[in-house]
C-alpha positions in Angstrom: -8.9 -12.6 -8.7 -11.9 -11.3 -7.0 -11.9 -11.3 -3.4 -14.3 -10.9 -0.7 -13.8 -7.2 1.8 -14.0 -7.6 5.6 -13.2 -5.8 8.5 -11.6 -6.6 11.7 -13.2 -3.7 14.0 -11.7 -3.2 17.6 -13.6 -0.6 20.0 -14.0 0.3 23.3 -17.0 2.5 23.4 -20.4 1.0 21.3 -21.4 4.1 20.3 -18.2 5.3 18.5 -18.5 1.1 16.9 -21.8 1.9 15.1 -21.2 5.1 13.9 -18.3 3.5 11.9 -20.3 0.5 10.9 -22.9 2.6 9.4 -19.9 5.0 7.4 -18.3 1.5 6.3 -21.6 0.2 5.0 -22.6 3.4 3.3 -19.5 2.6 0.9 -19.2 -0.9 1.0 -22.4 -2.5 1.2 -24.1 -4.2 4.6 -22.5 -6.6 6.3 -23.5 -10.1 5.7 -21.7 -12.0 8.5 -20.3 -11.0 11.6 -17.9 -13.0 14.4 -19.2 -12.5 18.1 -17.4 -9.8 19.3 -14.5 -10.9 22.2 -11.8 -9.1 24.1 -8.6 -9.5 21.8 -5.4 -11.3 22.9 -2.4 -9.0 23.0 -4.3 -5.5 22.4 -2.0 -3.6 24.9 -0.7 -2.0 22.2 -3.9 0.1 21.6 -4.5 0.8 25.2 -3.1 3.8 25.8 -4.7 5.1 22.6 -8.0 3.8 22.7 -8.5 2.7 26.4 -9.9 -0.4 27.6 -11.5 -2.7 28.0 -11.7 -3.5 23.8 -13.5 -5.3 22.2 -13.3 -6.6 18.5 -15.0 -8.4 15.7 -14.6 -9.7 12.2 -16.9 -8.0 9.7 -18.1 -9.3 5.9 -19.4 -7.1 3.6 -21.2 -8.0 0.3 -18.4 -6.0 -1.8 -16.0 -8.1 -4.2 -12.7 -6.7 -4.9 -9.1 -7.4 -6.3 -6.1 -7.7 -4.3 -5.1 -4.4 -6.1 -7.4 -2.1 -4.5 -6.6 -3.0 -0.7 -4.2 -0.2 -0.8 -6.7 2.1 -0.9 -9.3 1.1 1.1 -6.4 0.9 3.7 -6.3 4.5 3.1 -10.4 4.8 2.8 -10.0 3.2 6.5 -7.7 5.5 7.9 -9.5 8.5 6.9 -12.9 7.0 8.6 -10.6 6.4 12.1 -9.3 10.1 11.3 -13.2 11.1 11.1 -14.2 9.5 13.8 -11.5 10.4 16.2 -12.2 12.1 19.7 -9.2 14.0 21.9 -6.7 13.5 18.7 -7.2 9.4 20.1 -9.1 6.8 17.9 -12.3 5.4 18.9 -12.7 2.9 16.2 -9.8 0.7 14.5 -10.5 -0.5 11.1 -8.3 -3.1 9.5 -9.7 -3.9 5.7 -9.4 -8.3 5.0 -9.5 -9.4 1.6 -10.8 -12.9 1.5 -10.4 -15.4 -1.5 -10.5 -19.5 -2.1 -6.8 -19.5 -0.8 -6.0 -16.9 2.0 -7.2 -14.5 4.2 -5.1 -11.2 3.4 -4.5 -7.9 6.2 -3.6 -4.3 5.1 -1.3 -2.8 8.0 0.8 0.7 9.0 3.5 -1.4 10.4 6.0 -3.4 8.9 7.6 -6.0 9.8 9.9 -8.6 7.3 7.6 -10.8 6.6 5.0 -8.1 5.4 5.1 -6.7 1.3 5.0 -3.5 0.9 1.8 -2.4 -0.9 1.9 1.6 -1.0 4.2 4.2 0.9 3.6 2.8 4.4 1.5 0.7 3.8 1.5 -3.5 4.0 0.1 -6.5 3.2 0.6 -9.8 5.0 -1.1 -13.3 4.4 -2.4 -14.3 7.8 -4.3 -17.7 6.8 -3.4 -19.7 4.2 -6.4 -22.7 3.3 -4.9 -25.6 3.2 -6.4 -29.1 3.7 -10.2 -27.7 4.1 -9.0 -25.6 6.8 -7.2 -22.1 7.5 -3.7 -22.8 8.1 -1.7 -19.9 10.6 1.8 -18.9 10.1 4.6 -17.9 12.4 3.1 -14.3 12.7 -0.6 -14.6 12.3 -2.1 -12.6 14.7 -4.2 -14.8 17.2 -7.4 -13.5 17.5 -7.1 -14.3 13.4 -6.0 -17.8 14.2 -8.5 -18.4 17.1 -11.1 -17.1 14.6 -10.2 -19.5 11.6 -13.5 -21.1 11.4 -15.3 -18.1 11.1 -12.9 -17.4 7.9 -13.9 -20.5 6.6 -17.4 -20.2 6.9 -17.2 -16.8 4.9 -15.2 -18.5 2.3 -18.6 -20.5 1.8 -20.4 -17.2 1.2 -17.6 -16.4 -1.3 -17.3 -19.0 -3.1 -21.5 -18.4 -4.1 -20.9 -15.1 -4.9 -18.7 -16.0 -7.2 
């Protein structure tokens, strides 16, 4: 099943954001629609890391993909955040999306139960499910992802002519 890569991208300095953008496009082709970029809900998590304020945005590139290979362009990611890294700290996370007809798909470092393992610490989770002409949200879908359901659907429209 072919599938459609994006990128959730969270930043704090712009600088450090295009540098990675440019790297990302280099392999993956340009991007072809982008959300506004807004301050996520819950980032805490990443402040000590990265800083704040942050700021992040949904990505789609042009490049059509199976469910198979999000493995390793979870790993392709990680070494590009490795890369651009200053004081041992990220500057840039990259989260690779794989979009088809039916869900929106996340590859992530941390588990939790609901999430399959996909490689050795590495996971997959379903965070949208379309249902009814719209993206449905689970129990764990990450807000920002559920705030930003529209913006999934409208890139399920670029999809579904590339197809």
């Amino acid at each position: 099943m072919k599938s459609l890569l994006l990128f959730a991208l969270m930043w704090k300095d712009k600088e450090y954001l295009k540098k990675v953008e440019n790297y990302l496009q280099n392999f993956y082709g340009k991007f072809i629609k982008e959300s506004e970029a807004f301050e996520p809900p819950f980032s805490k998590y990443y402040y000590d890391e990265m800083g704040k304020p942050l700021f992040k945005k949904f990505v789609a590139t042009e490049f059509l993909t199976n469910h198979l290979a999000l493995a390793n362009i979870k790993k392709h990611c990680m070494f590009i955040e490795d890369k651009f890294r200053l004081n041992k700290k990220r500057t840039v996370n990259i989260d690779p999306i794989l979009l088809d007809m039916e869900k929106v798909l996340v590859a992530t470092t941390k588990y939790r139960g609901n999430r399959i393992q996909i490689d050795k610490d590495l996971y997959m989770e379903i965070e949208l499910w379309y249902y009814n002409k719209e993206f449905k949200p689970f129990l764990w879908t990450y807000k920002d992802y559920e705030l930003k359901a529209d913006f999934f659907k409208e890139v399920k429209k670029i999809l579904k002519k590339l197809k």
